[in-house]
Steps between C-alpha positions, in 0.01 A plus 500: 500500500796735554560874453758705544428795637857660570776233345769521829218356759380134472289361766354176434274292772472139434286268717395150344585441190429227255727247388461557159617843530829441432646879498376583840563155620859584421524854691232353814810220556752735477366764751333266734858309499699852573734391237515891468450631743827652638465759758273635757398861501176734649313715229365860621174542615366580150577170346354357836158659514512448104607123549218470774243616295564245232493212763145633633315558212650085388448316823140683539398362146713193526475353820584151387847515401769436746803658374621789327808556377563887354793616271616870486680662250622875557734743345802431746851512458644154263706424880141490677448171343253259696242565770312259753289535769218242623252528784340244715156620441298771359491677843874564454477703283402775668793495631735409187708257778654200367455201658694177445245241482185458232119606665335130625221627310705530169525862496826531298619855360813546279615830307831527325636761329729469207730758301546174199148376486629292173711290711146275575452315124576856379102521457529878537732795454436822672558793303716755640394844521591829672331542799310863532558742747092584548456214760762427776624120554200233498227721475517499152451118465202382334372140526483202284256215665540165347295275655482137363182305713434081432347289747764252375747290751784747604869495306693481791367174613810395738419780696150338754271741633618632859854411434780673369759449231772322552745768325290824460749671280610246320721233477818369260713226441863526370639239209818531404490184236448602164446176400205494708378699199449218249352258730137453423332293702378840702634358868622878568228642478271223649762570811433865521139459514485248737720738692257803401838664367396753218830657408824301291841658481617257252862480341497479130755411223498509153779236496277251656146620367366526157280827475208270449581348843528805681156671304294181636656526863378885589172399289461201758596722781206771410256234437553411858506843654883492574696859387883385405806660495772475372782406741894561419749665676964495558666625801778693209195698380504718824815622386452690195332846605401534105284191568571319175447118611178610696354728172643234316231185751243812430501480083496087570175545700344718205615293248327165666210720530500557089585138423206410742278682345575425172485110551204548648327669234634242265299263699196640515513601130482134431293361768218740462472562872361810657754737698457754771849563638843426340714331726793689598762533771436726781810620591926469568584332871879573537682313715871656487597459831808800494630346843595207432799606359832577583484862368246518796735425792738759407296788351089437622403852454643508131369175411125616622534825349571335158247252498240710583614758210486197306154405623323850409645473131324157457209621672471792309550245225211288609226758517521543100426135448272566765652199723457497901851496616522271872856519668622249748667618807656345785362621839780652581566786341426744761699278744825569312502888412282528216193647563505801264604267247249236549222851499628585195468166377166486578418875441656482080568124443175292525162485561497245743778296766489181568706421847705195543368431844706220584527506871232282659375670787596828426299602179265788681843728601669390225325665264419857732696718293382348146152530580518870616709566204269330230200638686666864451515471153213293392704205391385091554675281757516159481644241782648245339575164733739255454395118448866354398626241725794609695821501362715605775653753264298717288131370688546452846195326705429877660459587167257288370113318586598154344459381842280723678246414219251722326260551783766683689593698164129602509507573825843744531314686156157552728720671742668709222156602405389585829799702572465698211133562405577807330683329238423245245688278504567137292676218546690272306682146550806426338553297378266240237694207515546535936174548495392149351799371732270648817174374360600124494654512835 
């Protein structure tokens, strides 16, 4: 059903597909979710007349689907990581303008553009090859067209015709229990789904999990469509500029990854059962938090400079084992001096931020500089908000939606959305536990 016709350019179309397609089930919730998709750009005219074409000669032959979701792949630069756009309606096109909200009529058009395609199921790898000098920039692209057609019920069924999602690019949930780990009886992830969250940064411990434990935890999270990552992170690690504690979180992640896998396959050696994907952890969240410390209040500009040398060593690290790498920042950065640092941490140190946007109110201007910056260099953002009840110390109630409640949460991340429509952006709560709290309230 596919063929390759030039190895660095993957375009896939999926409309309806049927449940029992498991494989594209698996990339249709991942797309339609914008798990991936991390920034916003405008392709040339080329790839727009080309794109246009494609949509013609499908909606004049298939005039009964209702959404289409397309995924590019083009030789770009490993920094020019993720693309998105979507468009209200066909029309739109013409145009190649954004919009912000989904087509009544459930016109629905995605296209993201990835430098790592492995880092969905690692399905495919795109072979690299030197680009010739015969044909200048996109006009050398040739086409592959997967189409996959069903008259079967839609994969995304939270989403109802006419209305859109509730996160469009995705959305995550921090848990920093590792004990959650061993507990079985699947209330996590029954949570997340309920709460149509689709991405886990999960902390893990080999102290307080048996590799067995761990193996059938990322298994359960694939079987229900959630990507998890591993979450671990010290203040101290900011200030070694060699980066040894953060390369040191990096070889953890791969080796979970290889006991995962190899549990797994244990498994299914002696069950008998049928595999498509091996279960595996996405990627590294690091949560260092450099500023906390007292190093910080007498030297900031040191402090940054060696965390973020330590950052692009673990990074660097990270693409061999071919891990995402997500780095928490506050939303301050900028605030306090360190905007060429926090570039270059975006620029050399990670492939995607994820903003501590604790200030309730305040999360659209708080997060000006970061978007810009991550836009710039074709990096995720995530805005993470806070759910911990108020401490009056290290969570203080401006921080935090205990209170306000999740409808205002959802509200304050429509407004980040609307303010920046150029830029994918997700959202995350933090953390698990506050979020039960908030949910029996």
């Amino acid at each position: 059903m596919c063929t390759f016709l030039q190895p660095q350019v993957f375009i896939a179309c999926f409309l309806r597909i049927p449940q029992k397609a498991s494989f594209f089930n698996t990339f249709l919730k991942f797309f339609e979710c914008g798990a991936v998709f991390q920034k916003s750009t405008h392709f040339n005219k080329k790839i727009q007349v080309l794109i246009l074409a494609i949509l013609k000669i499908i909606t004049q032959k298939t005039p009964v689907y209702k959404s289409l979701s397309i995924i590019f792949h083009g030789p770009k630069m490993l920094t020019e990581k993720y693309a998105f756009l979507s468009f209200q309606a066909w029309s739109d096109l013409k145009t190649s303008a954004p919009v912000k909200k989904h087509s009544p009529k459930g016109g629905t058009f995605c296209v993201c553009e990835m430098s790592r395609f492995p880092n969905i199921y690692h399905r495919f790898r795109p072979r690299r090859r030197k680009r010739s000098g015969a044909l200048p920039g996109y006009a050398r692209l040739l086409v592959l067209l997967c189409t996959a057609l069903s008259l079967g019920t839609p994969v995304c069924a939270s989403e109802s015709e006419g209305q859109p999602p509730p996160f469009p690019h995705g959305a995550g949930l921090f848990s920093w229990s590792a004990e959650t780990v061993n507990k079985t009886d699947g209330e996590l992830f029954e949570l997340m789904k309920q709460q149509e969250l689709t991405v886990l940064y999960q902390n893990f411990s080999s102290k307080n999990s048996r590799q067995e434990q761990m193996s059938i935890f990322v298994e359960s999270a694939m079987k229900e469509g959630i990507t998890a990552y591993y979450l671990t992170g010290d203040p101290k690690w900011g200030l070694d500029p060699s980066g040894d504690k953060l390369c040191e979180a990096v070889e953890e992640a791969a080796a979970y990854n290889r006991r995962i896998e190899r549990k797994f396959l244990e498994r299914r050696k002696k069950d008998g059962e049928k595999w498509e994907t091996i279960p595996r952890l996405a990627g590294i969240v690091l949560d260092v938090e450099p500023y906390t410390l007292k190093e910080w209040d007498k030297n900031p500009g040191k402090v940054m400079d060696s965390f973020v040398s330590g950052m692009k060593e673990a990074y660097a690290l990270a693409q061999e084992f071919d891990l995402e790498v997500i780095v928490c920042i506050p939303w301050y950065y900028d605030k306090k001096g360190q905007v060429s640092g926090l570039e270059e941490l975006i620029k050399n140190g990670c492939d995607s931020i994820a903003v501590m946007n604790y200030y309730r109110g305040a999360e659209i201007k708080n997060i000006i500089t970061e978007t810009e910056l991550a836009q710039k260099h074709g990096k995720g953002i995530i805005t993470i908000y806070e759910l911990q009840k108020a401490d009056g110390r290290g969570v203080k109630e401006i921080n935090t939606y205990y209170n306000s409640g999740l409808a205002a949460l959802k509200k304050s991340y429509a407004g980040v959305l609307e303010a920046y429509p150029g830029q994918a952006i997700s959202i995350a709560y933090h953390d698990y536990r506050a979020l039960k709290e908030v949910l029996k309230k």
